[in-house]
N, C-alpha and C positions, 0 to 999 in steps of 0.2 A: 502924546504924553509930555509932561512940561518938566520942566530941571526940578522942582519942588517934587512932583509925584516919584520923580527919580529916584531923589535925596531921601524922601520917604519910606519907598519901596526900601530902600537900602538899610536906613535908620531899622525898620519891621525886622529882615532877615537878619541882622546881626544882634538884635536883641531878643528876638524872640529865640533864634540859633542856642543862643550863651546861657538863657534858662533853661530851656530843654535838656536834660541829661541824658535824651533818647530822642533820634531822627529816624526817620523812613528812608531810605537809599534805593534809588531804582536803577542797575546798570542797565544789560539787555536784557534781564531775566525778572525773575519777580523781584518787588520789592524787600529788605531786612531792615528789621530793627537794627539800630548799633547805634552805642555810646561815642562817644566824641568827645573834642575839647574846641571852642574857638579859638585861634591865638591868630593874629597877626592877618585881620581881615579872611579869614577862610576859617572848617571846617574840617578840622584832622580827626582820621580815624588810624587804628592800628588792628591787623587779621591777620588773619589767613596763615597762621602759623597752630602750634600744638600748644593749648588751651587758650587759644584766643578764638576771638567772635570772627566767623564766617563772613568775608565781603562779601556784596552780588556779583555775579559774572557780570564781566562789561568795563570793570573799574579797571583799563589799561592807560598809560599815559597819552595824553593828547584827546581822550574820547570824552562823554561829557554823559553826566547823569543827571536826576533828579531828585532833591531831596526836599521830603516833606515833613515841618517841623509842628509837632505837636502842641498846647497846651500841657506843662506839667502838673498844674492842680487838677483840669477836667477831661484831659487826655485827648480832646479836639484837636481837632489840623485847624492852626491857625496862618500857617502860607505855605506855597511852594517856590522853589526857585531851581533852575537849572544853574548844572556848575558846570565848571572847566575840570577836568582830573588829573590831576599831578602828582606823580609817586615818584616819592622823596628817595632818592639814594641814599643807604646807609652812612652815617658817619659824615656826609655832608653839613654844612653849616645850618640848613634850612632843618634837615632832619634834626640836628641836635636840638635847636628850640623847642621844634615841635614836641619830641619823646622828651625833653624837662617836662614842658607842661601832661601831657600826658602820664607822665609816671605820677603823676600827681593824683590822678584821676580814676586809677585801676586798682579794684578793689580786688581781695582777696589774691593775687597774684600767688603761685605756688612758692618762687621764687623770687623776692622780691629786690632781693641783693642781686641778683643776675640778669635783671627783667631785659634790661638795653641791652643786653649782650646777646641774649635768646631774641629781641628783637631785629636787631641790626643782623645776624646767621639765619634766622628762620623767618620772620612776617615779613610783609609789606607794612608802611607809614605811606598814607595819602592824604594829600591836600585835594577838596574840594573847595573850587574859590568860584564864591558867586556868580552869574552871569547877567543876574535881574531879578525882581520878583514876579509874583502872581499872585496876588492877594484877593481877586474874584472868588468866588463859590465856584467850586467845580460843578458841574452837571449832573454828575454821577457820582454815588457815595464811596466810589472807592473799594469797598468791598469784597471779598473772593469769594468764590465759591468751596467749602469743605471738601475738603480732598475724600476715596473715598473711602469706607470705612467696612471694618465688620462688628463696630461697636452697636448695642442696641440702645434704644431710650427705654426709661423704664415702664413695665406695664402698669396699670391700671388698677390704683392699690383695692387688694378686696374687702367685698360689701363687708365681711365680719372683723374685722383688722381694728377699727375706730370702738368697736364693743370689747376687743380682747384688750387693748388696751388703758381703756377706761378703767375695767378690771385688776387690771396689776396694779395700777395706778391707788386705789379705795386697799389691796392688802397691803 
C-alpha cells in the first residue's frame, strides 16, 4: 500500500464518517446503529445511560472496534475501518470538546438544559479513532439472519376479495 492509498484511505473515512449521521459499531457482540459526531480526527459517540442509545458490548478502553459507515442518500456501506476505543473521562478537557460538539447534535433530548450533567453522572462518551480503512467490497453482504419470531406473513388474499371490492367501490 503506498502513502497516496494511505492519505486516501484516510481522506474516505473522515468524509464519508462526517456525512453519515448514522454508523454501524461492532464491539464483541453484534453490530448497532448509533449517531455520532466527528470532531478532532475520530468518531465520538455518547450511551449507555437512561434515554440514550445503547453502545455494543466490547466498547472498553484500549479495545478496538469496527465501524462501518454508510451512504446517507442510499443507505449502502461505503467503507469500513477499524478503531482504536477511548472513553473519555467526564469533565476531562478531551471530553468537554467532544460533548460541545455533540450537544449539538442530540435531538430531542428530554432534558436539554441538563444534558452534560446527566451525561458526565450516568453515560459513557467514547472516541473511536481510526486505525485504516477498508474500502474493498466485503464478500459477504453482511446481513443477519431474523431473530425468531411468532409473527406470521400474511395469507393468501381470497379468490372473492377483488369482486367484493370492486363492488363497494361502483356504490
Amino acid at each position: 500500500m503506498t502513502a497516496a492509498d494511505t492519505l486516501l484511505g484516510t481522506a474516505l473515512v473522515e468524509e464519508a464518517t462526517k456525512k453519515s449521521g448514522l454508523v454501524w459499531v461492532r464491539g464483541t457482540g453484534a453490530a448497532r446503529a448509533l449517531w455520532h459526531v466527528w470532531h478532532e480526527g475520530a468518531a465520538h459517540l455518547v450511551g449507555d445511560g437512561p434515554g440514550e442509545q445503547p453502545l455494543p458490548a466490547g466498547l472498553t478502553e484500549g479495545a478496538t472496534a469496527e465501524v462501518t459507515v454508510r451512504s446517507k442518500d442510499k443507505g449502502g456501506r461505503i467503507v469500513a475501518w477499524p478503531a482504536a476505543v477511548t472513553v473519555l473521562a467526564p469533565r476531562s478537557e478531551e471530553w468537554e470538546a467532544a460533548v460541545a460538539e455533540l450537544k449539538g447534535k442530540r435531538l430531542n433530548a428530554p432534558d436539554a438544559e441538563r444534558m452534560t450533567e446527566r451525561w458526565a453522572r450516568e453515560c459513557r462518551v467514547v472516541r473511536l479513532t481510526p486505525l485504516g480503512a477498508r474500502t474493498e467490497l466485503p464478500q459477504t453482504s453482511g446481513a443477519a439472519a431474523p431473530l425468531p419470531t411468532t409473527a406470521t406473513t400474511r395469507r393468501p388474499v381470497p379468490a372473492g376479495l377483488p369482486r367484493l371490492l370492486k363492488r363497494s367501490l361502483r356504490a
